[in-house]
C-alpha positions in Angstrom: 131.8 75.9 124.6 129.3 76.3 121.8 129.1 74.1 119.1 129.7 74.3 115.6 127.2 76.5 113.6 124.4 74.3 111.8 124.9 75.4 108.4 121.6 74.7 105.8 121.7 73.0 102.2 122.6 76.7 100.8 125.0 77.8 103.1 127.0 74.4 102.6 126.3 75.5 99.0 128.0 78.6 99.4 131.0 77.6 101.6 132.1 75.0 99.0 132.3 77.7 96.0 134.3 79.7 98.6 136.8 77.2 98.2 136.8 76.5 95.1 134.9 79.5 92.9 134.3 82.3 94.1 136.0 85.1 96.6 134.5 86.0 99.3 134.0 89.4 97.8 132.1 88.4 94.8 129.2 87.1 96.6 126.0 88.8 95.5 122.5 87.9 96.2 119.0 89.4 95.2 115.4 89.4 96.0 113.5 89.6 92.7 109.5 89.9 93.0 107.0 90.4 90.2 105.3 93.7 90.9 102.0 92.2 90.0 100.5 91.6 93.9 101.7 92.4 97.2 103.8 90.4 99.1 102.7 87.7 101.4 104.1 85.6 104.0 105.8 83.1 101.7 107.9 86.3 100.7 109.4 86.8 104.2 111.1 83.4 103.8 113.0 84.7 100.5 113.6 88.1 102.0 114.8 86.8 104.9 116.8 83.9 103.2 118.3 86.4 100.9 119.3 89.0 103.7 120.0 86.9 106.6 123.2 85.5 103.6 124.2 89.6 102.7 124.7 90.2 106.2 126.0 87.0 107.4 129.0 87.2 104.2 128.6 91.3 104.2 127.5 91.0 100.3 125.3 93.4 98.9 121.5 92.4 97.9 119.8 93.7 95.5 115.8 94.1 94.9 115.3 93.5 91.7 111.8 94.0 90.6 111.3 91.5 87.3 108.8 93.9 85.6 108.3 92.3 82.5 104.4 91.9 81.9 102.7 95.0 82.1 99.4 93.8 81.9 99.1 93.3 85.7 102.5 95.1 87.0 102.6 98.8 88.0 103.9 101.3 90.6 101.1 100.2 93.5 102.6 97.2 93.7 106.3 98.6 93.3 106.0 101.2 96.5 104.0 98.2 98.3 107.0 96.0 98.3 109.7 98.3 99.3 107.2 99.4 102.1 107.0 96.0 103.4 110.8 94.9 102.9 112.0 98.0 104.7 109.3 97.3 107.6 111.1 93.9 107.9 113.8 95.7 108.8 115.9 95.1 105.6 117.7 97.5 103.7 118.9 96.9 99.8 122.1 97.5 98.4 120.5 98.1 94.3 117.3 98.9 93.2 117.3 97.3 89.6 114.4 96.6 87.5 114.4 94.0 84.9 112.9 96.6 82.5 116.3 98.7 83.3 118.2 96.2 80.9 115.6 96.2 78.1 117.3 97.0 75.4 120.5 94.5 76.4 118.2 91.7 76.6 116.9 92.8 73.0 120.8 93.0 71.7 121.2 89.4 72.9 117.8 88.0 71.3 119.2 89.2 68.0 122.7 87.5 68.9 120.4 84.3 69.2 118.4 84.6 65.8 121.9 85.4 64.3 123.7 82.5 65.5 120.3 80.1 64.5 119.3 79.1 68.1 116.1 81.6 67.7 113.4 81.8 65.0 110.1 84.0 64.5 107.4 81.6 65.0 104.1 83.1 62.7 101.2 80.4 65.0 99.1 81.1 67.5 99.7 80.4 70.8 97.1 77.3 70.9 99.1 76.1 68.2 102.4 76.1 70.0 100.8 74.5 72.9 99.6 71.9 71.1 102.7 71.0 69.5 104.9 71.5 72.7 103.6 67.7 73.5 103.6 66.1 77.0 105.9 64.5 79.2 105.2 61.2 77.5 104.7 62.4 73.6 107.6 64.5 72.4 107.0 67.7 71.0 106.5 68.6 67.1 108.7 71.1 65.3 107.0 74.2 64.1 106.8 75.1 60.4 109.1 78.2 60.8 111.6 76.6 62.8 113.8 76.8 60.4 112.6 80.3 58.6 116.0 81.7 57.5 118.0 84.1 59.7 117.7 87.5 57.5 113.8 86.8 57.7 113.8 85.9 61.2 115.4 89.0 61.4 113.5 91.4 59.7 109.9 90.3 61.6 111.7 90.6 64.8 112.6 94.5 64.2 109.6 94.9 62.7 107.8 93.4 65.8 110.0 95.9 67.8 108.5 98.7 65.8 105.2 98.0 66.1 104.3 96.8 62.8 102.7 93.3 63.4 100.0 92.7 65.7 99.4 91.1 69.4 99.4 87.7 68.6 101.1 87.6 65.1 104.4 86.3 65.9 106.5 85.4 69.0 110.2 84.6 69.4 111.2 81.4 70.2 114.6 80.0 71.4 115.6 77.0 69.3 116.5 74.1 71.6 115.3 70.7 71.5 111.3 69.7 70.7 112.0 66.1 72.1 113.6 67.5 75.4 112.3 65.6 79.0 111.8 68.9 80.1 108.7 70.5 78.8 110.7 74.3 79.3 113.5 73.0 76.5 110.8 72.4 73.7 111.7 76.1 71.9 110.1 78.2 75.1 109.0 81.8 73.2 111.5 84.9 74.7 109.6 87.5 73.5 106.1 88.4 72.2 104.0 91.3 71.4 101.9 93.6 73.4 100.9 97.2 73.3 100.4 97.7 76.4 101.7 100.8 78.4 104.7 99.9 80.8 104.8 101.5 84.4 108.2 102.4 83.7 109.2 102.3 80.2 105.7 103.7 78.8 105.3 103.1 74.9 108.8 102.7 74.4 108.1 98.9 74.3 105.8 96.9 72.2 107.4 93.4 72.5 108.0 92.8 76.2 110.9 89.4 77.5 109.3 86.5 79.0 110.6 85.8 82.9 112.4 83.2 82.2 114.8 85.0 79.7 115.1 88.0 81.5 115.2 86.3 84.9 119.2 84.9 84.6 120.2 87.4 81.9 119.3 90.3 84.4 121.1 88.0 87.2 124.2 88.2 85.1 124.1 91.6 84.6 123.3 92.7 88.3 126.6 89.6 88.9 124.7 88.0 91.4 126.4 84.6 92.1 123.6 82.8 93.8 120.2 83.0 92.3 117.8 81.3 95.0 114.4 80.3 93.7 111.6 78.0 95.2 111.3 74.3 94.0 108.7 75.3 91.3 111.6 77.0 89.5 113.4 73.2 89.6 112.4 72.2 86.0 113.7 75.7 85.0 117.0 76.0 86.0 117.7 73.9 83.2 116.5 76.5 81.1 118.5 79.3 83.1 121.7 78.0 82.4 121.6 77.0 78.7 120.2 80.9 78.1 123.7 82.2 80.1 125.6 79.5 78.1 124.1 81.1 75.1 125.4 84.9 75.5 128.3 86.2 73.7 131.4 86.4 75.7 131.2 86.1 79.1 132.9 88.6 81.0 132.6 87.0 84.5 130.9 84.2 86.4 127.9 83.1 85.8 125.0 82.6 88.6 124.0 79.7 90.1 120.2 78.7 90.4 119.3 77.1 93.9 116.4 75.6 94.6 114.5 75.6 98.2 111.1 74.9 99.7 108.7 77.4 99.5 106.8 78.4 102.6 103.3 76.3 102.8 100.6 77.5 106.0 97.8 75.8 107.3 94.4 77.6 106.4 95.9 79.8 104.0 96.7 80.3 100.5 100.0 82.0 99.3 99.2 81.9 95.6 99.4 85.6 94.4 97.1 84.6 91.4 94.1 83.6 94.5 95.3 86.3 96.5 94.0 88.8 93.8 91.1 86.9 93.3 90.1 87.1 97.1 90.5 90.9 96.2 88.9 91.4 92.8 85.9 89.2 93.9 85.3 91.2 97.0 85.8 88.0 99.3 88.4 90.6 101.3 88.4 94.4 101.4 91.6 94.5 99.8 95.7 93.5 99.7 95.7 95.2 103.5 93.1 93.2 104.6 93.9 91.9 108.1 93.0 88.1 107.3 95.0 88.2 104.4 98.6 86.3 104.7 99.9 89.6 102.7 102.9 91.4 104.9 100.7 94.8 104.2 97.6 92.7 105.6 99.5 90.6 108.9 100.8 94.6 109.6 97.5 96.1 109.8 96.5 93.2 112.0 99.1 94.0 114.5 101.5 91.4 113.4 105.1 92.6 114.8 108.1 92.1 111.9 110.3 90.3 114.4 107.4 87.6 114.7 107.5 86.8 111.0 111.3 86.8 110.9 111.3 84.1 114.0 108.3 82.5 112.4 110.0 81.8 108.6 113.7 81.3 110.3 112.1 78.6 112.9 110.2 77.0 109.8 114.1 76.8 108.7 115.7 76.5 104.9 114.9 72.6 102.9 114.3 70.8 100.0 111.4 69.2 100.5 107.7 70.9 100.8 106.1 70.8 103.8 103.0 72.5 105.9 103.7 74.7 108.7 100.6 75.4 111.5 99.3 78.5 111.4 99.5 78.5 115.0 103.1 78.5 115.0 103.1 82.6 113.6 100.2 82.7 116.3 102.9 81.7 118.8 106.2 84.1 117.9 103.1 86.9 117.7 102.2 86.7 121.4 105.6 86.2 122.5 107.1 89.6 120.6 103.9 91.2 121.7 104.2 89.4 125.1 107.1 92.1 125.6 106.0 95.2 124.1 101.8 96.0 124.4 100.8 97.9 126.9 98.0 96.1 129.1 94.9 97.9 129.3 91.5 96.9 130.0 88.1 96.9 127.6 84.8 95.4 127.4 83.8 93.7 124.6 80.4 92.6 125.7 79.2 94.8 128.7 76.8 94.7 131.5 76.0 97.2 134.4 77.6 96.5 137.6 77.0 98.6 140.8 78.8 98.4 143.9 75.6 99.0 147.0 78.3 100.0 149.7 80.3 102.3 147.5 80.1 105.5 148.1 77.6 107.5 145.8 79.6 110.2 145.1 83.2 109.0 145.8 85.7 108.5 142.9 89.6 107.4 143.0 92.3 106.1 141.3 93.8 103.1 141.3 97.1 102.4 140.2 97.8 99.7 137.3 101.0 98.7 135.4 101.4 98.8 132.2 103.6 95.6 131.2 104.8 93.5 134.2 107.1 91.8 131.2 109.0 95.2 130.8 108.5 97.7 133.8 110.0 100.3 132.2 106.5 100.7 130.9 105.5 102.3 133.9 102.4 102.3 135.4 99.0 104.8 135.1 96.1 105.8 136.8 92.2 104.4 136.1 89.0 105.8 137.5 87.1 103.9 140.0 83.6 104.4 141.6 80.2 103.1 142.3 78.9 102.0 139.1 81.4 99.7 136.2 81.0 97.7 133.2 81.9 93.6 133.5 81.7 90.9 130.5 78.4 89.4 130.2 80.3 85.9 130.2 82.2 86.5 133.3 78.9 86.6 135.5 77.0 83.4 135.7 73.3 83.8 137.9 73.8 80.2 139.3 76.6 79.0 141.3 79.5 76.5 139.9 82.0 75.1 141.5 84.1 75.4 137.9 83.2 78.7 137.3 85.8 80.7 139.1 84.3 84.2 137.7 81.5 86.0 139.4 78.1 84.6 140.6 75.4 85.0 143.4 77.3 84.7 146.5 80.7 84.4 145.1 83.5 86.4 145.1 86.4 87.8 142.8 88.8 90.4 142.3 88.3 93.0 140.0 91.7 93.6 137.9 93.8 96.1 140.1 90.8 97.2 142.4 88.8 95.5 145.0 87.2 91.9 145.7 83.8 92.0 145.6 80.9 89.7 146.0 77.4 89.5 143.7 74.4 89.5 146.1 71.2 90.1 143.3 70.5 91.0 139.9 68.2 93.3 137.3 66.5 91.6 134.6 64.4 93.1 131.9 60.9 91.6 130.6 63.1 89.2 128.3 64.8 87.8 130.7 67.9 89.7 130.2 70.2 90.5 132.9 71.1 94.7 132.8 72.5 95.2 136.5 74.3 93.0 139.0 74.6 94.1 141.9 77.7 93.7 144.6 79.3 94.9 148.0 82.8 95.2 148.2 85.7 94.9 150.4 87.3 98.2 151.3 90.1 96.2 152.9 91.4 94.1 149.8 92.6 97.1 147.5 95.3 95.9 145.2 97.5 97.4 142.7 100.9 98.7 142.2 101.8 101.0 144.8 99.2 99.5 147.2 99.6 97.4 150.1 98.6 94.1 148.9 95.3 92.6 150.4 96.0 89.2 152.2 92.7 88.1 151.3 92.5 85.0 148.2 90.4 84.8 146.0 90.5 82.2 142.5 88.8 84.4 140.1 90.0 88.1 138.8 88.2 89.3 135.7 88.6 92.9 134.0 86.0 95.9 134.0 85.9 99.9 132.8 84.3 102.7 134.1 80.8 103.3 133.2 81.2 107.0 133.9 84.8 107.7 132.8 84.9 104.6 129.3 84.5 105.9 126.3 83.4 103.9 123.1 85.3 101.8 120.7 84.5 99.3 117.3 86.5 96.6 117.1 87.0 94.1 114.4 87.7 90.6 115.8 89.3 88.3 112.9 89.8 84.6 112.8 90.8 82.1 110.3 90.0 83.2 106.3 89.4 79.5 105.8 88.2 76.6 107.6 90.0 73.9 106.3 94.1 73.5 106.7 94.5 73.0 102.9 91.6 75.1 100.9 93.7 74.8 97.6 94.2 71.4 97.4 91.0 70.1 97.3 90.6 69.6 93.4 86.3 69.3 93.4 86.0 72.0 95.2 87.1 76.0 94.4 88.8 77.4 96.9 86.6 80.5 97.7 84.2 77.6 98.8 86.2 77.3 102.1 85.9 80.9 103.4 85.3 80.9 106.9 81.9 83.0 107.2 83.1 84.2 110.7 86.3 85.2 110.3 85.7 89.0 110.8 82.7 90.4 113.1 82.2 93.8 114.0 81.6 95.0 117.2 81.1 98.1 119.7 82.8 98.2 122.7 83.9 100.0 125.6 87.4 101.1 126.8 89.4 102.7 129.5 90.2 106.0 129.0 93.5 106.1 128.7 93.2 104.3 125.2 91.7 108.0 123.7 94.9 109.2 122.4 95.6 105.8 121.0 96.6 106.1 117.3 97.5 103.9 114.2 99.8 101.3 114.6 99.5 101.1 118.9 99.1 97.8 119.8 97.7 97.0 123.2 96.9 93.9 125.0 93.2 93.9 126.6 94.0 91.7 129.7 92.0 88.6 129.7 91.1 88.6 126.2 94.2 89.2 123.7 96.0 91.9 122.2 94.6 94.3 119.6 96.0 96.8 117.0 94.6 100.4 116.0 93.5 100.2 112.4 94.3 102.9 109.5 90.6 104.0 109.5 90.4 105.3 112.9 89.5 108.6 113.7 89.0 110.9 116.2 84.9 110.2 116.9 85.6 106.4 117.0 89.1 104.4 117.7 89.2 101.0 115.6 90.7 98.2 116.6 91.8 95.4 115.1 92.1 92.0 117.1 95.8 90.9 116.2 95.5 87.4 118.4 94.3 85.6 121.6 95.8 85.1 124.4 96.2 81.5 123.7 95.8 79.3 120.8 91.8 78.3 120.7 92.0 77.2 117.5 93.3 73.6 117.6 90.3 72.9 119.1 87.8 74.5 116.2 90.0 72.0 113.6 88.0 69.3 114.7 84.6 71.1 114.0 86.3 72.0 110.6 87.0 68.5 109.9 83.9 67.5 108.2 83.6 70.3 106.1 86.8 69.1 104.1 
């Protein structure tokens, strides 16, 4: 018998105004991003949060896009998000923008002025600042706070209009200038700026600050549980004495919960650094594959299903806390694990012949595509005298604790034959550029084949020299080399970049990777698994490396360690 379902902080949240607020059929929930960056992995935890609750109480969600500065917000950003939501696999009940109910929010600003709980304030923004106070100096009431309600008026229509610069005025609600909380001390609601909109154009010259149009657009769209992360805490306070505020209410209002917000080792999930990673050229853009962007862990190779196991597995609480990188590393290879193809390239090649191979004989061997899923199949590779190895998987001298190839030892080559090195080719710098071996005819192996009998410890992976074909191949690692680059407040972030976390590379591959196209993802056995990038083209396949085979990384923390 299973037990009883393990219900988080918001679920419990939820049940209880079952019982005694809301119907079941009143639940709404929302996902409500800023088009001014793409998404990143801090995201998936929100979509998924807000999702996993439609489906799991069969309530519509709504993405809401809060468009409200149009300085840095336009369509780019808009068709990036749906992009990457609908990759996740979600699907939205409403598209709504924030801009969409402009001219209510507008209505209910005048409702404010006319009921004296907003004024026109004439400063300039420094001068508000400085009279906003601290958290141990209460604030200081501005010289218009009590400007009369026909003038207040006036100057706010006339802002509307266009008639008074950037800068002149602002709107300001009128609450309490001693408040605790910093966000009660008369925060401004609207302000001017002419600045084209994506969606609304010139219609607009004063534009709504978030956090008036952020539970006023919640109320509108009747979402009943408005779930932030814990920097919104000190504004929820704020949230609900706006909805207290509008004119009669003609149902519930929303509820502002508050959760962690998803914190990574190595990374940054600030959109405000993200976009200076971009602008500064420190990444080639928002796609960049060692970006922590959705758009950028895709291009890697990154499967949805690993984020969604990744965020869920990090789980839903109210405290802040770090999760390892290597944890995403993990649910990758294990979704990947199931679905790449294995196929074999050489990332560092050197010439192998085989002396008692047959000059002009060529066959094929028989390999399988995914032991984890044999539906997969299995296809033929090219075999004959002459093959590419891995420089690193031939060592001249012998070791006992090297189980790959040298002088007088043996090992299997990946779904061929065993063979044995016997002497080498060096150039004038001392370079090795041929190995030579003999074979056994006797110890074939590979699906289909009758397995050889014969034992050997070491297997390592080759091509074709004749019958490869050539390949570039970006190989990614950490962006940073220290688990927490944003946190260290004498140093800028950029300053913890990790210089090798993307070398380029030509390699070679089998051929049955030259129809490979964007978006394949393939594991080259023996050395991890690898996505074709957006850029490929027909004269030269890209790929991307996606993740090792195992995590090698907890090892490079300690080498990282003095660097912090």
């Amino acid at each position: 018998m299973k037990g009883k379902e393990q219900l988080n902080f918001i679920e419990q949240i939820i049940e209880n105004d079952l019982k005694n607020e809301h119907n079941k059929d009143e639940l709404c929930f929302r996902f409500p991003p800023e088009p001014n960056g793409f998404l990143h992995i801090g995201h998936v935890k929100a979509i998924s949060l807000n999702f996993s609750l439609g489906k799991k109480y069969n309530a519509p969600v709504n993405l809401r896009f809060d468009d409200t500065n149009p300085v840095k917000e336009n369509y780019e950003y808009v068709s990036a998000i749906k992009k990457d939501i609908l990759w996740l696999g979600y699907k939205w009940k409403n598209e709504c923008f924030a801009s969409d109910y402009f001219e209510k929010l507008y209505e209910w600003a005048l409702g404010l002025i006319k009921n004296s709980k907003a004024y026109i304030d004439s400063q300039d923004s420094n001068k508000i600042a400085q009279q906003k106070g601290t958290t141990t100096l209460a604030g200081t009431n501005s010289p218009y706070r009590n400007r009369p309600i026909k003038e207040n008026l006036k100057i706010f229509q006339e802002m509307k209009e266009g008639k008074h610069p950037e800068g002149s005025h602002v709107l300001r609600a009128k609450i309490d200038m001693n408040s605790p909380n910093l966000l009660m001390r008369d925060p401004v609601l609207y302000r001017v700026l002419f600045k084209e909109h994506h969606r609304t154009k010139k219609t607009w010259c004063i534009y709504p600050l978030y956090d008036w149009a952020h539970g006023e657009s919640d109320y509108i769209e009747k979402i009943t549980h408005s779930l932030c992360t814990l920097e919104f805490k000190p504004h929820r306070e704020l949230y609900n004495w706006f909805l207290n505020e509008l004119p009669a209410l003609k149902h519930k209002k929303p509820k502002q919960i508050e959760f962690a917000r998803l914190n990574m080792s190595f990374t940054v999930t600030s959109k405000r650094k993200l976009s200076e990673l971009v602008k500064e050229n420190h990444v080639s853009g928002w796609d960049d594959p060692r970006m922590p962007t959705i758009s950028g862990l895709r291009r890697r190779g990154y499967p949805p299903e690993a984020l969604i196991n990744f965020v869920k597995k990090a789980g839903i609480s109210k405290r802040e806390n770090t999760i390892d990188f290597s944890l995403l590393e993990f649910y990758v290879r294990e979704a990947l694990n199931k679905t790449a193809p294995r196929v074999m390239a050489v990332l560092n090649p050197v010439k192998l012949i085989i002396t008692n191979y047959p000059t002009n004989k060529e066959e094929y061997l028989e390999a399988e595509n995914n032991p984890e899923n044999k539906s997969q199949g299995i296809r033929k590779i090219r075999f004959s005298k002459s093959i590419l190895i891995e420089k690193e998987d031939f060592q001249e001298a012998f070791s006992e604790k090297f189980f790959r190839l040298s002088i007088g030892k043996e090992v299997r080559l990946k779904n061929a034959y065993i063979i044995k090195a016997n002497s080498l080719k060096k150039d004038k710098s001392g370079s090795i550029t041929e190995i030579y071996c003999s074979y056994d005819p006797q110890s074939k192996s590979g699906s289909g084949t009758v397995q050889s009998k014969r034992k050997v410890k070491g297997t390592i992976h080759w091509v074709s020299e004749k019958y490869c074909f050539d390949i570039e191949v970006n190989l990614y690692d950490r962006l940073f080399n220290t688990e927490a680059p944003d946190r260290n407040k004498d140093r800028v972030f950029t300053q913890f970049i990790n210089k090798e976390s993307f070398v380029k590379i030509n390699a070679k591959a089998e051929e049955s990777l030259v129809s490979a196209k964007e978006g394949d993802i393939f594991q080259f056995q023996r050395i991890g698994y690898f996505a074709v990038d957006k850029e490929s083209r027909k004269e030269k396949i890209i790929f991307n490396k996606t993740v090792g085979l195992r995590d090698n990384w907890t090892k490079k923390k300690k080498e990282f360690k003095k660097l912090r």
